[in-house]
N, C-alpha and C positions, 0 to 999 in steps of 0.2 A: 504494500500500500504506500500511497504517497502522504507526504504531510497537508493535513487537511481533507484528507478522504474522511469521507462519514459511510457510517456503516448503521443503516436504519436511524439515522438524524441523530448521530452523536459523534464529536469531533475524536477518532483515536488516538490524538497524541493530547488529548488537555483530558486524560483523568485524572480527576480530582484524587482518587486515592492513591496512587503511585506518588505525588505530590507533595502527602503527606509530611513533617518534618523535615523537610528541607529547610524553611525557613530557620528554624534551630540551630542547623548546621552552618549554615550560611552566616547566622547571627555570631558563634561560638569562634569561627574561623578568622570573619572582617575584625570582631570585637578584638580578638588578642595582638590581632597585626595592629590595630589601631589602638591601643591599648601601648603596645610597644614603641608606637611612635612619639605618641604623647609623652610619656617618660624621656625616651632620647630629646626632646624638643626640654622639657622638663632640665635634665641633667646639663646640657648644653646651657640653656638659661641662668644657670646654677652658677658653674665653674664662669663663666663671661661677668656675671654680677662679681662673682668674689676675686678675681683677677681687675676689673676695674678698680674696687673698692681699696686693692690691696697699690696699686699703681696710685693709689689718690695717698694714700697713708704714705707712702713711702715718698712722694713730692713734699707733701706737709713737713714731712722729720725733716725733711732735707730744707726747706725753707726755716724751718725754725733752728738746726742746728747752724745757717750759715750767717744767723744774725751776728753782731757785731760782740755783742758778748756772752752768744755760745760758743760751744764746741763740737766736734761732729759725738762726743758721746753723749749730747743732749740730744742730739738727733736721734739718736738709739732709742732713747726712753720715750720721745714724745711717740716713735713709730709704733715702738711695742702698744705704750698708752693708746694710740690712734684703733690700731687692728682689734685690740678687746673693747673699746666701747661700739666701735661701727661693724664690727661683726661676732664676737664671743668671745669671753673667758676661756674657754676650753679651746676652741679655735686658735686664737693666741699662741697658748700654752705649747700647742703641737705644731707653732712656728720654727723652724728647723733652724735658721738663724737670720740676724741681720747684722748687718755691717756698713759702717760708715767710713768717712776718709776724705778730704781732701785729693781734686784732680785737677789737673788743668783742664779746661773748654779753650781752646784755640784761644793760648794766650790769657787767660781769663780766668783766676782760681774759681772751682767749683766747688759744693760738697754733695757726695754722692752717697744716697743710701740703697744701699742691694737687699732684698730681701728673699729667701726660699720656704713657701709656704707648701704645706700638702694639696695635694688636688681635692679638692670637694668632690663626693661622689654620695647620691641617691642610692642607699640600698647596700648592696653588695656588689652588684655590680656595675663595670664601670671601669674606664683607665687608672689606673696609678701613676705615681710621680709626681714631683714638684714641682711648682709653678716658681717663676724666679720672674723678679720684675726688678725696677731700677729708677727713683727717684734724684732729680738734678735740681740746684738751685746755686746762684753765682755767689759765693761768699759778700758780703760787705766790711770785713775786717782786711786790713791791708797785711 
């Protein structure tokens, strides 16, 4: 038979009951894959916010350690301070390190604070590794 033959005025490819639960399936299948994208979308959202936030803390330390009567180990403290109020205590804590210093910018003393923080990750899963970012700011002490 061809599709759409009728056999005594009923269509044999649209029975209702062969039909049955598909829809379940169909719902269980799209739902997971969709399901997984929202979290990757999620996760990605994540780690982009806490690398931003950690790039902002790390300019701040570095602007405030290059003030005229800081030093870059003010810088240190203000960045630690920075990273546990705009993102956690525990977060913080599990900052791997930061470090500050004195650079030249073409000619130009700098202070530079570096920092390597762990990757945020949703769950268990998920990449690893450290995110390492890099705040600059032109000293004003001569």
């Amino acid at each position: 038979m061809t599709p759409g033959a009728t056999v005594a005025g009923t269509d044999v490819w649209a029975d209702p009951i062969s039909e049955r639960g598909s829809a379940v399936v169909d719902f269980a299948l799209v739902g997971a894959l969709l399901t997984l994208v929202f979290l990757s979308v999620v996760q990605l959202g994540l780690v982009v916010h806490v690398r931003n936030t950690l790039v902002d803390c790390a300019a701040e330390g570095a602007r405030y350690g290059a003030r005229a009567d800081r030093t870059p180990g003010d810088a240190v403290e203000r960045t630690r301070a920075l990273v546990a109020s705009e993102l956690s205590e525990g977060y913080a804590a599990r900052v791997a390190r930061i470090s500050a210093g004195e650079v030249d910018r073409r000619g130009a003393r700098a202070v530079e604070v570096r920092l390597s923080a762990p990757l945020p990750v949703v769950g268990m899963a998920g990449p690893g590794g450290l995110l390492s970012v890099a705040g600059h700011a032109y000293a004003e002490r001569q």
